[in-house]
PDB file as gemmi writes it, atoms N, CA and C in Angstrom:
CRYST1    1.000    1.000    1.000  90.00  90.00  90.00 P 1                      
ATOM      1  N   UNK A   1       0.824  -1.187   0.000  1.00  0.00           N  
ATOM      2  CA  UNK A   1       0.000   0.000   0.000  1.00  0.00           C  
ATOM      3  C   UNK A   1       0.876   1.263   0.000  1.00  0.00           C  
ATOM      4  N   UNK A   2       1.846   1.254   0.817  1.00  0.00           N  
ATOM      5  CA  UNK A   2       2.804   1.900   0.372  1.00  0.00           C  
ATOM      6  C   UNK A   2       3.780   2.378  -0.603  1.00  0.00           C  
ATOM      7  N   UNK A   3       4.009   1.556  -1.575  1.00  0.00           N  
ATOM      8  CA  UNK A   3       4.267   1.496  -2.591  1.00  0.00           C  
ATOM      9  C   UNK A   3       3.458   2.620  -3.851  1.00  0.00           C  
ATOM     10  N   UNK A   4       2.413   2.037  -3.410  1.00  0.00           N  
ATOM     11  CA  UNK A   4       1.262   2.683  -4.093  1.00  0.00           C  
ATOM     12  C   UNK A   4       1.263   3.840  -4.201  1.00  0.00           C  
ATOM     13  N   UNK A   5       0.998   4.639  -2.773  1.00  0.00           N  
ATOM     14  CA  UNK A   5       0.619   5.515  -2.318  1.00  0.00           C  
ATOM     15  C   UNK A   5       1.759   6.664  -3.242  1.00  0.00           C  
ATOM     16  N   UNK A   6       3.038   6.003  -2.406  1.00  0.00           N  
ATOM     17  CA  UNK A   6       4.672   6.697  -3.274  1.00  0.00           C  
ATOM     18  C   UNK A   6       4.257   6.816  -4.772  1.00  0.00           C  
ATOM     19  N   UNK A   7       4.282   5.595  -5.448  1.00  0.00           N  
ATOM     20  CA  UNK A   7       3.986   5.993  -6.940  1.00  0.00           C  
ATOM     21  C   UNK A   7       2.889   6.996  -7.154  1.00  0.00           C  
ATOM     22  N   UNK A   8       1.315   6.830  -6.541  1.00  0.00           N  
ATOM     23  CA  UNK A   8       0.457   7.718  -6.757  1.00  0.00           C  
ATOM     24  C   UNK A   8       1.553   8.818  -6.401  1.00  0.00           C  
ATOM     25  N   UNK A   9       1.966   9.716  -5.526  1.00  0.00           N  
ATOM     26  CA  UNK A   9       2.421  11.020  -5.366  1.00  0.00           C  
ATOM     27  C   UNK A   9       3.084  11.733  -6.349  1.00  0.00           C  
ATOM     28  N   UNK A  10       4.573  10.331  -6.954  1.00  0.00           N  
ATOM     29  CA  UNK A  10       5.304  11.050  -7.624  1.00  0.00           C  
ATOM     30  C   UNK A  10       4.589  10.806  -9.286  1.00  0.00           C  
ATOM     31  N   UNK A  11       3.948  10.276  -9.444  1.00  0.00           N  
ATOM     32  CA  UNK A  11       2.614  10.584 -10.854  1.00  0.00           C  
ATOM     33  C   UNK A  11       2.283  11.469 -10.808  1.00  0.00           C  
ATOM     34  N   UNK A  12       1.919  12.350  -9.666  1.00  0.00           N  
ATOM     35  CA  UNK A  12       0.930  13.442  -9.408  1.00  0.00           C  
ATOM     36  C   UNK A  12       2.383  15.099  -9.484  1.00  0.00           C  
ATOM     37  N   UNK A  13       2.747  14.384  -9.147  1.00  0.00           N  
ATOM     38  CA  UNK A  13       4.147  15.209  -8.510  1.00  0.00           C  
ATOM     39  C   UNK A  13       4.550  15.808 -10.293  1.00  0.00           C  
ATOM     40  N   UNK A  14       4.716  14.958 -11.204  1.00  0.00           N  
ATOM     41  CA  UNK A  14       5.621  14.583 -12.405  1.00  0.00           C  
ATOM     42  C   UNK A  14       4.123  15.268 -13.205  1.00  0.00           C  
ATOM     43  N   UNK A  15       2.865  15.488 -13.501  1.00  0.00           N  
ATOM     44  CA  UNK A  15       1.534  15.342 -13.908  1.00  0.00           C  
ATOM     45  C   UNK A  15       1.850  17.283 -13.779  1.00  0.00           C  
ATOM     46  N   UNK A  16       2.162  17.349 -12.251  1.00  0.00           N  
ATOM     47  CA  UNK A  16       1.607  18.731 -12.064  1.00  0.00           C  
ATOM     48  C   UNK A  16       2.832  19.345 -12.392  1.00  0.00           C  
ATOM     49  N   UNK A  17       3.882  19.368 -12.523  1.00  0.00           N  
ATOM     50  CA  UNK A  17       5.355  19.631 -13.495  1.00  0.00           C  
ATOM     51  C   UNK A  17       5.228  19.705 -14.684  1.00  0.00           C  
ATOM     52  N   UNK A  18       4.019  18.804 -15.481  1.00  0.00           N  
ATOM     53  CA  UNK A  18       4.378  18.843 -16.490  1.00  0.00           C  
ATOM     54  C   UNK A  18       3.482  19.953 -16.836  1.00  0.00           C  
ATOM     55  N   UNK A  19       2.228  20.277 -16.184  1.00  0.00           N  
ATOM     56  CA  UNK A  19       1.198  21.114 -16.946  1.00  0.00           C  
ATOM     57  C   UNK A  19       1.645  22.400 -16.406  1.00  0.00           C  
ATOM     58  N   UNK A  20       2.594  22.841 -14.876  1.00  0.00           N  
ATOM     59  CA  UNK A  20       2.823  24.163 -14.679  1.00  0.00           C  
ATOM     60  C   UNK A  20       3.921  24.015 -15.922  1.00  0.00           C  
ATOM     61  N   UNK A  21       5.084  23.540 -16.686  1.00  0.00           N  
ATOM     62  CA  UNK A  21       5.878  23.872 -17.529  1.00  0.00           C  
ATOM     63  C   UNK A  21       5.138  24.371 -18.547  1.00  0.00           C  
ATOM     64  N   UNK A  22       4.140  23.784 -18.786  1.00  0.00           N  
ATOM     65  CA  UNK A  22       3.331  24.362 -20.315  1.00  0.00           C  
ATOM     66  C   UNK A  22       2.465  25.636 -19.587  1.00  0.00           C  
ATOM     67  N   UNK A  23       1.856  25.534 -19.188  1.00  0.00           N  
ATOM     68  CA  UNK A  23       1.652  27.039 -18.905  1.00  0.00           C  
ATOM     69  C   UNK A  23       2.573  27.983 -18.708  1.00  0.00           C  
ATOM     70  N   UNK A  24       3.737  27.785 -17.703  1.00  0.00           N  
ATOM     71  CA  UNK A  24       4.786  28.727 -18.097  1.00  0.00           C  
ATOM     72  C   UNK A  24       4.859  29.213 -19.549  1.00  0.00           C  
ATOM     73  N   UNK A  25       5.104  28.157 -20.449  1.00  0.00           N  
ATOM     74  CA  UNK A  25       5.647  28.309 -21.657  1.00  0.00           C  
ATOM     75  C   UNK A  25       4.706  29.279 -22.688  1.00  0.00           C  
ATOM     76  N   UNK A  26       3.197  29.079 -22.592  1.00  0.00           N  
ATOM     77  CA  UNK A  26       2.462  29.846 -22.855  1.00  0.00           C  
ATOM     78  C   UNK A  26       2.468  31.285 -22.821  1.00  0.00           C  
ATOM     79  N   UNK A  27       2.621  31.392 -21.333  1.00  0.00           N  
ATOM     80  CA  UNK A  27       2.633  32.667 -20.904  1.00  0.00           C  
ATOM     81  C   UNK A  27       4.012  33.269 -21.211  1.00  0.00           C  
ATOM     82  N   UNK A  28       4.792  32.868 -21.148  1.00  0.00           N  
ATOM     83  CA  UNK A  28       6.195  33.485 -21.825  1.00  0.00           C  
ATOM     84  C   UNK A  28       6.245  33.772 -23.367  1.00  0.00           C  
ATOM     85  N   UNK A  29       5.381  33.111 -24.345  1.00  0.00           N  
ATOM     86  CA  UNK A  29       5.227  33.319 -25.713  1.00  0.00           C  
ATOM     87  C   UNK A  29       4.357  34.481 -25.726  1.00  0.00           C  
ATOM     88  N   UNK A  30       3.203  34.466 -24.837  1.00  0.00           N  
ATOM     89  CA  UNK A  30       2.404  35.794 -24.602  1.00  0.00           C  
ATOM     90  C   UNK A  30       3.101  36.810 -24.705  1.00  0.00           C  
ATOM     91  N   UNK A  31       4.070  36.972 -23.359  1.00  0.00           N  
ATOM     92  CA  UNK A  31       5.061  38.253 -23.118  1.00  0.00           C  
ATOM     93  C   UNK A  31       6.212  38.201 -23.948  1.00  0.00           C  
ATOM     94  N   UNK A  32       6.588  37.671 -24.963  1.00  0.00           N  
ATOM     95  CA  UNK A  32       7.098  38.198 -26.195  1.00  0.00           C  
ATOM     96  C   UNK A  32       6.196  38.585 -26.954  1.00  0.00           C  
ATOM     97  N   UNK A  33       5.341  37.737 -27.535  1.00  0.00           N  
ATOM     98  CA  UNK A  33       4.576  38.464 -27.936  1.00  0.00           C  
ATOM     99  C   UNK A  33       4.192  40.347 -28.251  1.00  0.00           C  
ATOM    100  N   UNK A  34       3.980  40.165 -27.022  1.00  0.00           N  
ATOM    101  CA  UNK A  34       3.247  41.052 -26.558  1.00  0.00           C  
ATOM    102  C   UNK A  34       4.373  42.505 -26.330  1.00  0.00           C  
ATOM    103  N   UNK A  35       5.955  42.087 -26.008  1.00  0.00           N  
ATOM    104  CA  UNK A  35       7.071  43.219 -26.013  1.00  0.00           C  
ATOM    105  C   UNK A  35       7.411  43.406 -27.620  1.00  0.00           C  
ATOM    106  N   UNK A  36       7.584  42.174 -28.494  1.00  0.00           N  
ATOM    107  CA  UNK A  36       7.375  42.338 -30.205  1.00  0.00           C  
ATOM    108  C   UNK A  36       6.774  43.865 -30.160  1.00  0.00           C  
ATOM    109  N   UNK A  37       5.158  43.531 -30.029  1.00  0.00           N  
ATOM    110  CA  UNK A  37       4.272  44.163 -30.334  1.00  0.00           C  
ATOM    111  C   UNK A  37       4.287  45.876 -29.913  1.00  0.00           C  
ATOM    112  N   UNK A  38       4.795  46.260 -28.839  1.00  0.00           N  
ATOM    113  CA  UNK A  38       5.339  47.255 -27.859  1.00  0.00           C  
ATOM    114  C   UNK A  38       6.588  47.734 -28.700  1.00  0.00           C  
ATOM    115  N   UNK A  39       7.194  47.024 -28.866  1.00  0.00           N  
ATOM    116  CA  UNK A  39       8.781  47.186 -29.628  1.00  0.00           C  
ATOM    117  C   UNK A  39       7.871  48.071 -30.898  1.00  0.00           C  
ATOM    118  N   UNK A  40       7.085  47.561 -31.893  1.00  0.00           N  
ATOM    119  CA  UNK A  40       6.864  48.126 -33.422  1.00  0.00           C  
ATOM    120  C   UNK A  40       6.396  49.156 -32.639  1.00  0.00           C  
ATOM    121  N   UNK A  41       5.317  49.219 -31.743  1.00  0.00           N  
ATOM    122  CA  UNK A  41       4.147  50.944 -31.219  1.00  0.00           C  
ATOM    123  C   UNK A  41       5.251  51.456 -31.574  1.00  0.00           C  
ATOM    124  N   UNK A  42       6.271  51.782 -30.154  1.00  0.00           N  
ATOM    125  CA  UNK A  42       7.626  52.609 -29.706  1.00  0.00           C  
ATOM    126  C   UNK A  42       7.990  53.014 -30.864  1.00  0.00           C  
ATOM    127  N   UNK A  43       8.503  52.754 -31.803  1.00  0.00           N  
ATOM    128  CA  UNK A  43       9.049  52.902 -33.157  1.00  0.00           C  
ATOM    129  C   UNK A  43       8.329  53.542 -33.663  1.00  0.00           C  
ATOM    130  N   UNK A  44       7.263  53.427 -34.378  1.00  0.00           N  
ATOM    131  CA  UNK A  44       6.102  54.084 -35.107  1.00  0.00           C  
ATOM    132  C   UNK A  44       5.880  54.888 -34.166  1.00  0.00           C  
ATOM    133  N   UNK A  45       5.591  55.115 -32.536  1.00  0.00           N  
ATOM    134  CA  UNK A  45       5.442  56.754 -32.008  1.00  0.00           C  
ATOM    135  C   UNK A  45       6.458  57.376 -32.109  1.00  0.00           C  
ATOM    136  N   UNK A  46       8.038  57.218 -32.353  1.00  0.00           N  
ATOM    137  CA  UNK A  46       8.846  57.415 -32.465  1.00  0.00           C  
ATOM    138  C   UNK A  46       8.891  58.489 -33.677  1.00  0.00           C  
ATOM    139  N   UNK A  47       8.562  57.657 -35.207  1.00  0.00           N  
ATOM    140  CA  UNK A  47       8.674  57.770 -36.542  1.00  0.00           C  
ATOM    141  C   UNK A  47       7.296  59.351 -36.333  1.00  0.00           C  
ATOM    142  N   UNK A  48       6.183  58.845 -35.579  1.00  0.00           N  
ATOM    143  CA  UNK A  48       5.299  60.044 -35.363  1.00  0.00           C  
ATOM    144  C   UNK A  48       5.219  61.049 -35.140  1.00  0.00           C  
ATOM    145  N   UNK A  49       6.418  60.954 -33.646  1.00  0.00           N  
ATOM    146  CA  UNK A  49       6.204  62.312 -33.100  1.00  0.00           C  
ATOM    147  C   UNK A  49       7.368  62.956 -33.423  1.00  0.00           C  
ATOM    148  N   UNK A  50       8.563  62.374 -34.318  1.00  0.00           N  
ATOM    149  CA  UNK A  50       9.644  63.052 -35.264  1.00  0.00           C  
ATOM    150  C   UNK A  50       8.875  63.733 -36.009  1.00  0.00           C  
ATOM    151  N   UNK A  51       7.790  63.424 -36.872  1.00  0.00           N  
ATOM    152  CA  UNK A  51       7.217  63.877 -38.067  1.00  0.00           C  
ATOM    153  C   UNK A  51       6.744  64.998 -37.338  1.00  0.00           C  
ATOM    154  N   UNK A  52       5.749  64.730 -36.292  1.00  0.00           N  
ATOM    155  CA  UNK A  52       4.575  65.805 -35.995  1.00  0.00           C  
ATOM    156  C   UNK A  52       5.777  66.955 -35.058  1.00  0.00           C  
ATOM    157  N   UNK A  53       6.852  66.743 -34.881  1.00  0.00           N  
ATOM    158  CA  UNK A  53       7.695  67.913 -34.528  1.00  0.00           C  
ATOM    159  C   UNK A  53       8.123  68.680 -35.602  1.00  0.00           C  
ATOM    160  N   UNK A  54       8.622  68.107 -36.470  1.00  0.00           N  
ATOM    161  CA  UNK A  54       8.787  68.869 -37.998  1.00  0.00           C  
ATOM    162  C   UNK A  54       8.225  69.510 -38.846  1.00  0.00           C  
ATOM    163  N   UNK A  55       6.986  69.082 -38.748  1.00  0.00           N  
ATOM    164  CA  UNK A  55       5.625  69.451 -39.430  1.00  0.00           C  
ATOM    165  C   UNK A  55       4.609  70.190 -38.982  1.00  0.00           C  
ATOM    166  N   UNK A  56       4.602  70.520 -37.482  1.00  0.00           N  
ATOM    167  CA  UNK A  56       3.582  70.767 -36.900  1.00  0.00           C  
ATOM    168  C   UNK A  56       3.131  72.141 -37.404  1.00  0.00           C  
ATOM    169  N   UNK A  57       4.263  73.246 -37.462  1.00  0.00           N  
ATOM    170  CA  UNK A  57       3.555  74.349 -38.224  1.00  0.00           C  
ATOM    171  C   UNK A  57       4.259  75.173 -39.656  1.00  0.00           C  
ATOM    172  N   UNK A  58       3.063  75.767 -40.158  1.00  0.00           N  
ATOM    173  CA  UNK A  58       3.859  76.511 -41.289  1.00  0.00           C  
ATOM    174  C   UNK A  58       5.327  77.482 -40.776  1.00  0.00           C  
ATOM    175  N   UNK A  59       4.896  77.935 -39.750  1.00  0.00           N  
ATOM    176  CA  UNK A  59       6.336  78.239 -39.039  1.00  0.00           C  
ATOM    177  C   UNK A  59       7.325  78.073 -39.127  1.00  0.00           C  
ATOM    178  N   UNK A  60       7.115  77.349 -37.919  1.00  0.00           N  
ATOM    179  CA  UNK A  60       8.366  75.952 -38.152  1.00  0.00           C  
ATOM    180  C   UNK A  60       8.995  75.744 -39.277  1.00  0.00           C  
ATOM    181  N   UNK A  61       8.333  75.313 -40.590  1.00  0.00           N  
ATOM    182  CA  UNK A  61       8.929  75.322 -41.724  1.00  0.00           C  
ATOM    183  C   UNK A  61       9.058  76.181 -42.811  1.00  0.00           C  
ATOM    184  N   UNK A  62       8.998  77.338 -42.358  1.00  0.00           N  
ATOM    185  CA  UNK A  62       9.711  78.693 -42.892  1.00  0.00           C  
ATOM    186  C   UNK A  62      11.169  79.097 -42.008  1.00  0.00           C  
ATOM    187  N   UNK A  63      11.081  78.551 -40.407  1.00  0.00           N  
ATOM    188  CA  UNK A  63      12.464  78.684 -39.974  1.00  0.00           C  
ATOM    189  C   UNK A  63      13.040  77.456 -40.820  1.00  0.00           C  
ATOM    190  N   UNK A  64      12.836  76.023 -41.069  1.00  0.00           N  
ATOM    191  CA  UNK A  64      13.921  75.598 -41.291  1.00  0.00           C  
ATOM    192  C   UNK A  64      14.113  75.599 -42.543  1.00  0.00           C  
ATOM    193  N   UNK A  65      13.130  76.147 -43.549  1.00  0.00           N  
ATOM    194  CA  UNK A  65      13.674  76.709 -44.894  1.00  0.00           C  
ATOM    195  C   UNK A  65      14.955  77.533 -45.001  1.00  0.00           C  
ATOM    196  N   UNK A  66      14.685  78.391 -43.634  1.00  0.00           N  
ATOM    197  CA  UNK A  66      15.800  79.739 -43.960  1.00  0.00           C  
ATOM    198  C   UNK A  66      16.861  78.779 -43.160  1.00  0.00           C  
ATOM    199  N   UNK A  67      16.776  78.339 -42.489  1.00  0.00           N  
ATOM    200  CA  UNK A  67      17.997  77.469 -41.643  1.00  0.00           C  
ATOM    201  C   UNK A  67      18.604  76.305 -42.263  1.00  0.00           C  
ATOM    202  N   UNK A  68      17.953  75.935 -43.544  1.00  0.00           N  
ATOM    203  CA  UNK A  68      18.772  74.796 -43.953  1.00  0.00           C  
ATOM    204  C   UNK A  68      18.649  74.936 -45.514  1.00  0.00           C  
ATOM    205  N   UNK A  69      17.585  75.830 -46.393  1.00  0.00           N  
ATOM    206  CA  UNK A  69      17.734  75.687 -47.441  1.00  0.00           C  
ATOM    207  C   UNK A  69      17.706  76.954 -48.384  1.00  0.00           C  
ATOM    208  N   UNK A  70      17.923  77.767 -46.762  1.00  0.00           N  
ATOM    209  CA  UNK A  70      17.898  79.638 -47.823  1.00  0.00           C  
ATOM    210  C   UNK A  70      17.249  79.943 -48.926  1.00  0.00           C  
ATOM    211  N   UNK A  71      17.940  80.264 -50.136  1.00  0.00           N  
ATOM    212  CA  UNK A  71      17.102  80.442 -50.987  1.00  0.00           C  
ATOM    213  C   UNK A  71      16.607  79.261 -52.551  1.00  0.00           C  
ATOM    214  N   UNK A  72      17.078  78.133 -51.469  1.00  0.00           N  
ATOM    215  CA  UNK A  72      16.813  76.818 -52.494  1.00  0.00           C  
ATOM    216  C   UNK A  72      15.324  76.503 -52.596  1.00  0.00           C  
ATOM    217  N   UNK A  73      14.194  76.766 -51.973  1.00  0.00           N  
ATOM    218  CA  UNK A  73      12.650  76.450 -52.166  1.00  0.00           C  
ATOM    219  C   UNK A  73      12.311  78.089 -52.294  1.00  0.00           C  
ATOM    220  N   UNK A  74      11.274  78.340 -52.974  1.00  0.00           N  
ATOM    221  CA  UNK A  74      10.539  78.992 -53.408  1.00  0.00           C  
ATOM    222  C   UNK A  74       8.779  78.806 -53.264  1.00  0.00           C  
ATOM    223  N   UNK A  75       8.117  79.881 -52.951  1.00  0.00           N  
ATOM    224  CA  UNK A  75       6.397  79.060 -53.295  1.00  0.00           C  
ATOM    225  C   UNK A  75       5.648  79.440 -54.109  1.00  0.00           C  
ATOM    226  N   UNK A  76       5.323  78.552 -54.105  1.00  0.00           N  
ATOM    227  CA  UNK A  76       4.364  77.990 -55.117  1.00  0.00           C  
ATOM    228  C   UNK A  76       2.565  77.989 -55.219  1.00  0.00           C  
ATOM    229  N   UNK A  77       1.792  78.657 -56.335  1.00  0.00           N  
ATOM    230  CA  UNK A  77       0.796  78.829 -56.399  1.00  0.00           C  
ATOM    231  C   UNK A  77      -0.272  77.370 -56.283  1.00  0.00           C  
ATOM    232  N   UNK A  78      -0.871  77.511 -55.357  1.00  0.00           N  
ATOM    233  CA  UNK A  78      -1.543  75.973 -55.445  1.00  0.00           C  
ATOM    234  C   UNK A  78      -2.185  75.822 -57.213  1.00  0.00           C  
ATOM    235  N   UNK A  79      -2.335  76.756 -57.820  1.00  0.00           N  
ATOM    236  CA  UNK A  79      -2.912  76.565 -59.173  1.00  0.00           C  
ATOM    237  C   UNK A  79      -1.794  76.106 -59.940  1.00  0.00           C  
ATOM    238  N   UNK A  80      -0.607  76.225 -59.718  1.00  0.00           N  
ATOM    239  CA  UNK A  80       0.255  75.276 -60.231  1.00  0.00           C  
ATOM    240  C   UNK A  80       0.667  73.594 -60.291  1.00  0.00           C  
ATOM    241  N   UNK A  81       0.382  73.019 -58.864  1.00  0.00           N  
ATOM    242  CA  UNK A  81       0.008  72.062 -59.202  1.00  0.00           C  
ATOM    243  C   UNK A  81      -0.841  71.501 -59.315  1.00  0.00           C  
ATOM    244  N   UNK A  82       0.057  69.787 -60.555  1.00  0.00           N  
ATOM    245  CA  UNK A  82      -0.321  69.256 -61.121  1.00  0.00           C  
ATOM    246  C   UNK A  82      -0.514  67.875 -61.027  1.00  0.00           C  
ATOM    247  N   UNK A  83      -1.235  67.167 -61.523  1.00  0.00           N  
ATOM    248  CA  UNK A  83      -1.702  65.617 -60.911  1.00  0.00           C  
ATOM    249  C   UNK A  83      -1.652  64.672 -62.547  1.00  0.00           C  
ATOM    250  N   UNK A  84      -0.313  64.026 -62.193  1.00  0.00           N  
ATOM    251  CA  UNK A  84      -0.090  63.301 -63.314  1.00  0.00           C  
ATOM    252  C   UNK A  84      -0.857  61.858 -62.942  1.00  0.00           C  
ATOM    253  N   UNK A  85      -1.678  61.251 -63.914  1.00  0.00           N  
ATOM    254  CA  UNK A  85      -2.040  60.570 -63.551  1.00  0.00           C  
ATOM    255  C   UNK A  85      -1.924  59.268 -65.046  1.00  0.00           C  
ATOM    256  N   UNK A  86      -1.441  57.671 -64.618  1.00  0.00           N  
ATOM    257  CA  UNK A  86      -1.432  56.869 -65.220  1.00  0.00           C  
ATOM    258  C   UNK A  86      -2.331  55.710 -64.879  1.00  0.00           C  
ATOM    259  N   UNK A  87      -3.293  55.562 -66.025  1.00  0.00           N  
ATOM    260  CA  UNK A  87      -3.975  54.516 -65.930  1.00  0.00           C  
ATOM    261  C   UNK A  87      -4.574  54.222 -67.299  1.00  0.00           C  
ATOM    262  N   UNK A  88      -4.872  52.536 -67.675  1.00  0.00           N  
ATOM    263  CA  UNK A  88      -5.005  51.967 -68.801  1.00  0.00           C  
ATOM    264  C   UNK A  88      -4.594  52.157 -70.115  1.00  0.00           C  
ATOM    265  N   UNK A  89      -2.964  52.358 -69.490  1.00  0.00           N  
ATOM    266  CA  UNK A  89      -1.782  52.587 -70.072  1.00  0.00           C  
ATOM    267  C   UNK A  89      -2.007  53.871 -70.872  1.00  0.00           C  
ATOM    268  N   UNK A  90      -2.738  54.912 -70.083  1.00  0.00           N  
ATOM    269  CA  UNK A  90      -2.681  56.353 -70.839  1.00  0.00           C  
ATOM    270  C   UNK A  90      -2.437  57.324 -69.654  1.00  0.00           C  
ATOM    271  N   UNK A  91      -1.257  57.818 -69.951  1.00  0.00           N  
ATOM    272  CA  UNK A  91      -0.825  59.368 -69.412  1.00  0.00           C  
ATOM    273  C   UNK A  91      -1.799  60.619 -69.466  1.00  0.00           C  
ATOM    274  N   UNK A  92      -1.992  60.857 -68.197  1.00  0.00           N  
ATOM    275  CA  UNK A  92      -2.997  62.321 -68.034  1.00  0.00           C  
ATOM    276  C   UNK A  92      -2.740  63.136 -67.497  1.00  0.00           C  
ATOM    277  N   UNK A  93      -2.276  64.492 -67.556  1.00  0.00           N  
ATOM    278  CA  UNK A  93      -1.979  65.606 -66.576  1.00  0.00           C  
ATOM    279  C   UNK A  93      -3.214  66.119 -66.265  1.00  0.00           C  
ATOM    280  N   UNK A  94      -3.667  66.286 -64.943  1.00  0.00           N  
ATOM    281  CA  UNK A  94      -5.133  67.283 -64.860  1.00  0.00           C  
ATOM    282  C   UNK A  94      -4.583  68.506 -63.850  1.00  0.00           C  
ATOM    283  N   UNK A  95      -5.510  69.218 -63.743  1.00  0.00           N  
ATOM    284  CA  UNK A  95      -4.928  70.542 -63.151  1.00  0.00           C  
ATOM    285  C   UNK A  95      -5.694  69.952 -60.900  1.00  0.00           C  
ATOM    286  N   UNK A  96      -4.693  70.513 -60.421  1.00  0.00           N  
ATOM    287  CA  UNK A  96      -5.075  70.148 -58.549  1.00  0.00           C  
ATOM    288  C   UNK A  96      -6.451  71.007 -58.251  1.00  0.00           C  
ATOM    289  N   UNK A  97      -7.638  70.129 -57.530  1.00  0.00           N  
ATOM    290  CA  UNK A  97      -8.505  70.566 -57.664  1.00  0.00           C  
ATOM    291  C   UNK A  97      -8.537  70.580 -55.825  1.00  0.00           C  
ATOM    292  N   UNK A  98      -9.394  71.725 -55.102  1.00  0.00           N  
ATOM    293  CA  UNK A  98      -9.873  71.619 -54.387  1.00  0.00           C  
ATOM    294  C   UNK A  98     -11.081  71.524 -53.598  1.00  0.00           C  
ATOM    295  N   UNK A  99     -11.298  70.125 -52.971  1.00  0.00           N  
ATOM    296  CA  UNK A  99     -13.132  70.152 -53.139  1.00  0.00           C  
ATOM    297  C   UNK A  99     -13.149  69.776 -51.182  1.00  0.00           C  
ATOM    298  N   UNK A 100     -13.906  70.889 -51.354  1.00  0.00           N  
ATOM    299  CA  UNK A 100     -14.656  71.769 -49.546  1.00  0.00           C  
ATOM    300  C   UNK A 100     -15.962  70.443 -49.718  1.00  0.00           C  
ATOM    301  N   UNK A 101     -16.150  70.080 -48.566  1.00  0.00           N  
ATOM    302  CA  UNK A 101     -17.046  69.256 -48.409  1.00  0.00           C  
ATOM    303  C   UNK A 101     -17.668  69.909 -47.295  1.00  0.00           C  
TER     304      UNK A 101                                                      
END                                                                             
């Protein structure tokens, strides 16, 4: 009976080892997962809030016109541009339209 009892334990012992390892393992694929996923956000808010610092106003990019490209840009009449457009293998220039909704 003893015997028994020993084997029942270490079955039980070896049973419950094996199913906390797989749940560990689960949950550790989760939390990569899941830092992957954290890792791309970070990056892309990164790539975002570079942009939306650069961009944020017409300002802004009249100082860094004069701060980095003096008198290399010039502006430009929105009636100037133009919208080249290719499709069913025919070339179209149309003139930039603006439509107020």
């Amino acid at each position: 009976m003893k015997k028994f009892v020993l084997a029942l334990v270490i079955f039980l012992l070896v049973l419950s080892t094996a199913i906390i390892k797989n749940t560990t393992k689960q949950i550790e694929d989760e939390i990569f997962t899941a830092k992957e996923n954290i890792r791309v956000l970070n990056s892309e808010l990164e790539n975002v809030s570079l942009e939306y610092d650069y961009l944020s106003s017409a300002e802004r990019l009249l100082e860094y016109q004069s701060q980095y490209f003096e008198n290399d840009l010039i502006q430009k009449s929105i009636n100037d541009i133009k919208i080249y457009n290719i499709s069913d293998n025919k070339n179209k220039i149309q003139n930039f339209k603006i439509i107020k909704e």
